[in-house]
C-alpha positions in Angstrom: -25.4 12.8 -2.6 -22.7 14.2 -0.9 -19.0 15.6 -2.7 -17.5 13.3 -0.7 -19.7 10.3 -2.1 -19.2 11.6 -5.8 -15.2 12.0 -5.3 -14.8 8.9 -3.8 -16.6 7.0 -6.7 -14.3 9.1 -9.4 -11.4 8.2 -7.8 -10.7 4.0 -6.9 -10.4 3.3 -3.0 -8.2 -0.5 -2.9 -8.6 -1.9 0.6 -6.9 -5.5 1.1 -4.3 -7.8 2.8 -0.7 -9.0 2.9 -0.4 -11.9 0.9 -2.7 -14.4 0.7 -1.1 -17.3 2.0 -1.6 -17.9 5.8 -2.9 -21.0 7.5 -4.7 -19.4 10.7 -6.8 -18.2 7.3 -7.9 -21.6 6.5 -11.4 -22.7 7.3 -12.0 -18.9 8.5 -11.4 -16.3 6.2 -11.0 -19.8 3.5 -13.7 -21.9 3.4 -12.7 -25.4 4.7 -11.7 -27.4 1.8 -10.4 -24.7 -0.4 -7.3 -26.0 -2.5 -4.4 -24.2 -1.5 -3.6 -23.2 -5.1 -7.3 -21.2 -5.4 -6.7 -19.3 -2.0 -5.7 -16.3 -4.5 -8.8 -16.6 -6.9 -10.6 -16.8 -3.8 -9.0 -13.8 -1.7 -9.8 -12.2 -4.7 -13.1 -11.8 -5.0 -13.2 -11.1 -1.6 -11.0 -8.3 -1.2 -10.0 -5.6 -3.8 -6.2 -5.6 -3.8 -3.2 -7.3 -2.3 0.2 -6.4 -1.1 2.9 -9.1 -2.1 5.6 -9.4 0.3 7.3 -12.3 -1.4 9.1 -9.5 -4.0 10.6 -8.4 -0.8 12.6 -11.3 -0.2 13.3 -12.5 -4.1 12.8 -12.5 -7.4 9.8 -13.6 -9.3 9.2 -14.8 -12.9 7.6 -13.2 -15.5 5.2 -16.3 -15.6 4.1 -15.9 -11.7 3.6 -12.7 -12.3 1.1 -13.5 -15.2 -0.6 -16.1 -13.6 -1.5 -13.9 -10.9 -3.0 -11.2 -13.2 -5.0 -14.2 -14.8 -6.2 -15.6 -11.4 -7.4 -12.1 -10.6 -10.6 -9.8 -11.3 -10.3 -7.4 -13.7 -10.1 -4.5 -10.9 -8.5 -6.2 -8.9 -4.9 -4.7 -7.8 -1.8 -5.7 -6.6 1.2 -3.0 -4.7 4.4 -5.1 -4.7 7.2 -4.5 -1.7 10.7 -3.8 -3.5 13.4 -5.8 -2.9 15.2 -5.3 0.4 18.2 -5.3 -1.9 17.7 -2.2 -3.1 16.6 -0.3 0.2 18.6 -1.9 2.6 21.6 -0.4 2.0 24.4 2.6 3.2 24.4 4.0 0.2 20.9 4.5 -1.7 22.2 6.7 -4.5 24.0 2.7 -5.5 20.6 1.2 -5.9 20.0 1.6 -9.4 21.2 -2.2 -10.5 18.6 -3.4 -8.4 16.1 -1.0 -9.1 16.4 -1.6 -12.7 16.7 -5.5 -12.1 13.6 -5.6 -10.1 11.1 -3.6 -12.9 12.8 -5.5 -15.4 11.7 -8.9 -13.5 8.7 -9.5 -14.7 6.2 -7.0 -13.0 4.9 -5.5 -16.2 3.0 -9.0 -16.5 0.7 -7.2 -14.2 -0.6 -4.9 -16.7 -3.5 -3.0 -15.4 -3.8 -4.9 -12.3 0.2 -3.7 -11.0 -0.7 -1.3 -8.2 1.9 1.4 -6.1 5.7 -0.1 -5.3 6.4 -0.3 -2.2 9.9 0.5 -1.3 10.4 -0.4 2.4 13.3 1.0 4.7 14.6 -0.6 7.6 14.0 1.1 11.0 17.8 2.1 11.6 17.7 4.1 8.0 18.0 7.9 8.5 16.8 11.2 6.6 19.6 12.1 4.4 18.0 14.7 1.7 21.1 14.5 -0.9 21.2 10.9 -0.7 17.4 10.2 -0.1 16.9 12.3 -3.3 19.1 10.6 -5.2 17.3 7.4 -4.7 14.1 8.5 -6.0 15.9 10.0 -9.0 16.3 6.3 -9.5 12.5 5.2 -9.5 10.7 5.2 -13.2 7.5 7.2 -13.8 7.4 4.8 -16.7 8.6 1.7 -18.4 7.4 0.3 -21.7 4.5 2.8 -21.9 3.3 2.0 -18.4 3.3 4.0 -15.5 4.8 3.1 -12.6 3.6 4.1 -9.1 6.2 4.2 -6.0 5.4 4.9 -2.4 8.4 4.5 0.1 8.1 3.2 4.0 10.7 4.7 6.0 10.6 3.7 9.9 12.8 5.9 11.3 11.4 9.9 13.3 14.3 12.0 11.5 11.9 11.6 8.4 9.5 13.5 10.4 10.6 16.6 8.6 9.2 19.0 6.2 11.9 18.7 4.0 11.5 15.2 3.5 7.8 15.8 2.8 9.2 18.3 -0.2 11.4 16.2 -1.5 8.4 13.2 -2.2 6.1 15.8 -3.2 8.8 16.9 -6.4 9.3 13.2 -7.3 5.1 12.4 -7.3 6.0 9.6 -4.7 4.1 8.6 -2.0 5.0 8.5 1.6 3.3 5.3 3.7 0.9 5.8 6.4 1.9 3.9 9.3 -1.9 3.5 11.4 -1.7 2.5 14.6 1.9 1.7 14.5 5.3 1.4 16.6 6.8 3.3 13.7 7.1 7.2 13.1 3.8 8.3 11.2 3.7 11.2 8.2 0.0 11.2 7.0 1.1 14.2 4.1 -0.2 13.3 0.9 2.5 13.7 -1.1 1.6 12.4 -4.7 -1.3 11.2 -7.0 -2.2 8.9 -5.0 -2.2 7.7 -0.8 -0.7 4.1 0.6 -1.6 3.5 4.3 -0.8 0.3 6.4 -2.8 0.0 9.5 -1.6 -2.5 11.9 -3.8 -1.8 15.2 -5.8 -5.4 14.3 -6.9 -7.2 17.9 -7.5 -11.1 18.8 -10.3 -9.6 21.4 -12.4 -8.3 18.1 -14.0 -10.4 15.6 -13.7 -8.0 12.9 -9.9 -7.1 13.8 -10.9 -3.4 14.8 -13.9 -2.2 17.1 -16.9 -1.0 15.2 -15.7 3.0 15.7 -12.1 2.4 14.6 -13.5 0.6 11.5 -15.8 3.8 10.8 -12.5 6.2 11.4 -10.5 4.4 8.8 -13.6 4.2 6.6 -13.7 8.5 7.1 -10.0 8.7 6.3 -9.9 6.6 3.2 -12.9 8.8 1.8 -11.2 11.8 2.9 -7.9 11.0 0.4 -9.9 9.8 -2.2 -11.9 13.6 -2.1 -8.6 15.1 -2.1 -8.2 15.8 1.8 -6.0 15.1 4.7 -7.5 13.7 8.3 -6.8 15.9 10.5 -6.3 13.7 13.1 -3.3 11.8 11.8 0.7 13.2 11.9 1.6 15.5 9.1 4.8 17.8 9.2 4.4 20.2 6.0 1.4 22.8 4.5 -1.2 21.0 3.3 -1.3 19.5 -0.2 -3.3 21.3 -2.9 -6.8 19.6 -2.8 -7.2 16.8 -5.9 -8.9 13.7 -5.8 -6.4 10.4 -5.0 -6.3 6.8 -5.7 -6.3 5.3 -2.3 -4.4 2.0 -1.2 -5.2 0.7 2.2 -3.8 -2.7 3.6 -4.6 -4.3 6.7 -1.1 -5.5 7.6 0.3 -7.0 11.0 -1.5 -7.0 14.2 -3.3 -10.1 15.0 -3.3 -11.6 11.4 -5.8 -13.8 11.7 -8.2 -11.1 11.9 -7.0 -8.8 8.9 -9.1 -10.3 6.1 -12.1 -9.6 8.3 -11.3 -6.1 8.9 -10.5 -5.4 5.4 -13.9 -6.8 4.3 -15.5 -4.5 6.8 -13.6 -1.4 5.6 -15.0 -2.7 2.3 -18.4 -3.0 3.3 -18.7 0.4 4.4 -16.8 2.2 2.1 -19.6 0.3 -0.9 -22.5 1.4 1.6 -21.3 5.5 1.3 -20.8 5.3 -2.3 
């Protein structure tokens, strides 16, 4: 057995979708029939975590949030996107209201099964260290005895910097891996765990992704979780000192219809190296 193969089954690799509520998904990735209100229980079992989007848009309450962690296997995971409240704004040092209003929502009803926070910049936000750091001064490593995880998106090429890099290695935060994207991508792992969203999915393949870009993703998701860095993705600072990671993958975007498919390949193969 390979370190690679031992690493990767110390460590958790989480490989899913966004959402779970999609109607090009019924009668294909859903068998035809399924109740609507079993699609989660369903997705489930198929997949090994989920990225919620609806936490982008609004609140939820505690009680959703419960129901989900019932609905759910026990290792199953879900990463929540932050509200746009909190991210889109001029001032990010003035988030704290709605930082504190969103982890006080209701998320904790997660328990085991709340995965990394996603907090999501628009496109048109740009690199400003002071004010950047002050944001993530904001973000709790912990509420109520349990740790919190935060990963932040940022779409815009002035983060391409190694000083941005710094800056979310000091606050153990991760920085999203945009795969095959329109948007600026910064592979450096920068915290205890990695979050990637690949959005390269294609109508033209069954599966989402052709066999060989299936086995790439596959390589770098075992290369985190052993504590590495691909070498063939963006990365603007020294590399990280080598530790095994927790890795988060979600197949988001692209041609949708195909991501739960891809996903359950990138499952497949990362359960046939273990």
């Amino acid at each position: 057995m390979t370190t690679r193969k031992t690493t990767a089954k110390a460590t958790r690799i989480h490989i899913g979708i966004g959402g779970w509520t999609f109607e090009p998904w019924r009668g294909v990735f859903y068998p035809k029939g399924l109740a609507q209100k079993r699609e989660l229980e369903y997705a489930s079992r198929q997949l090994t975590a989920i990225e919620i989007n609806g936490t982008f848009y609004g609140s939820q309450k505690p009680a959703t949030f419960a129901k989900w962690h019932d609905e759910t296997p026990d290792d199953f995971v879900f990463a929540l996107k932050a509200p746009r409240f909190a991210t889109h704004r001029r001032v990010l040092a003035e988030a704290r209201d709605s930082v504190e209003r969103f982890v006080a929502s209701g998320v904790l009803e997660l328990k085991n099964k709340l995965g990394p926070i996603n907090w999501q910049f628009p496109p048109t936000k740009q690199f400003d260290a002071d004010d950047f750091g002050s944001f993530l001064e904001l973000l709790p490593a912990k509420v109520d005895g349990q740790t919190l995880r935060h990963a932040v998106e940022v779409r815009h090429e002035s983060f391409c910097d190694e000083a941005f890099v710094a800056l979310a290695r000091k606050h153990d935060v991760a920085i999203v891996v945009a795969g095959d994207s329109k948007y600026p991508q910064i592979a450096d792992p920068t915290a205890s765990f990695v979050y990637a969203r690949i959005m390269g999915t294609e109508e033209a393949n069954p599966h989402g992704y052709a066999k060989k870009a299936l086995d790439k993703w596959t390589e770098r998701a075992q290369t985190w979780a052993a504590g590495g860095a691909p070498d063939d993705l963006d990365t603007y600072a020294r590399a990280a000192p080598k530790k095994a990671r927790d890795v988060y993958l979600f197949v988001i975007s692209g041609h949708k219809a195909h991501n739960p498919a891809a996903a359950m390949a990138l499952i497949e193969r990362i359960k046939a190296e273990q």
